[in-house]
C-alpha positions in Angstrom: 80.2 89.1 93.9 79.4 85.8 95.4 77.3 87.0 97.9 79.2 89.4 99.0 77.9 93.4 98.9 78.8 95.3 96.2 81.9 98.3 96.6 80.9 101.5 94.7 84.8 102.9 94.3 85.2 106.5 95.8 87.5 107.6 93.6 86.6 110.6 90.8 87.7 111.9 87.7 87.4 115.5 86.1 86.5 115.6 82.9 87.5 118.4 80.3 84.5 120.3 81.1 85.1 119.9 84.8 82.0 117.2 85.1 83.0 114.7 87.7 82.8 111.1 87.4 82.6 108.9 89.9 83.1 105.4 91.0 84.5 102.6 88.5 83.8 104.8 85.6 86.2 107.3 87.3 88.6 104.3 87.4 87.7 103.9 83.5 88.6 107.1 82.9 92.3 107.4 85.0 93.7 105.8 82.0 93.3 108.6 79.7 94.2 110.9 81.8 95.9 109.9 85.3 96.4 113.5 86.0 92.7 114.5 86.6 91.9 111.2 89.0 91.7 111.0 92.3 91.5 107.5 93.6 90.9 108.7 97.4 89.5 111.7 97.9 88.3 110.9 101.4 92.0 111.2 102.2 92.3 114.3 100.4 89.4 116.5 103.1 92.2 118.5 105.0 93.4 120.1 101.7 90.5 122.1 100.8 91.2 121.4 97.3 92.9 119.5 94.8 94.3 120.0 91.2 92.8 117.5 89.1 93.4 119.5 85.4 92.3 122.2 87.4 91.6 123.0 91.0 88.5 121.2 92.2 87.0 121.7 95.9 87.5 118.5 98.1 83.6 119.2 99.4 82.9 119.0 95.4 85.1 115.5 95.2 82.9 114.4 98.3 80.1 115.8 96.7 79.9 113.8 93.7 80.9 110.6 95.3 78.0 110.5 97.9 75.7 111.8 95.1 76.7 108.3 93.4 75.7 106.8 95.8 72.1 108.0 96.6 71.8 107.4 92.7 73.2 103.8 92.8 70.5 103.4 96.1 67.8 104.4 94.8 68.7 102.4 91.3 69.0 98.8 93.5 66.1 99.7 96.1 62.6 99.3 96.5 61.3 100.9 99.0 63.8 102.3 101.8 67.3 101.6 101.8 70.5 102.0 104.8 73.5 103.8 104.4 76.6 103.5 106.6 78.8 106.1 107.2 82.4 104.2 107.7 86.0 106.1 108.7 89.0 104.8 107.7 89.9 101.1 108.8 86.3 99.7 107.7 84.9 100.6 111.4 81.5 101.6 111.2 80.9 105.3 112.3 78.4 105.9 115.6 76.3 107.7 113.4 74.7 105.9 110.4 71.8 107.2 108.0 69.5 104.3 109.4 66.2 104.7 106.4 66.8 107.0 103.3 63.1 106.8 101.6 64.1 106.5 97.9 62.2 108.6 95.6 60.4 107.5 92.6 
């Protein structure tokens, strides 16, 4: 890391059961099974939905992935934390989720 911030991978994975992982466990699991990973479902929103093993809603894809990351927020934070909502390119969206109050 080196000082730099840590990168939570978007990508996801459906598992037999249809559980979604997310992030580098996804990443983990694309070798197994290449056909249920999706390494960018942010590209993926026009589609409506995807066939990863079988057809998963994008909104679920998207779903899972920002879950991860409440989950990995509220695991590094204490207190408050910031969010910021990027689009593609790495510019920083107008609107950004400025305090998320982390629950216990």
């Amino acid at each position: 890391m080196n000082g730099s911030p840590a990168r939570l991978p978007s990508a996801v994975f459906a598992q037999d059961k249809g559980d979604l992982l997310t992030g580098h466990d996804a990443l983990l699991s694309a070798r197994q099974a290449p056909e249920r990973f999706e390494p960018n479902p942010k590209l993926r929103v026009d589609d409506g939905s995807v066939v990863l093993g079988a057809e998963v809603a994008v909104v679920d894809l998207l779903a899972a992935v920002l879950a991860r990351v409440v989950l990995e927020a509220q695991r590094v934070a204490s207190g408050g934390f910031e969010i910021p909502i990027r689009r593609g390119g790495g510019q920083q969206a107008d609107a950004q989720m400025r305090r998320a109050e982390s629950a216990p």
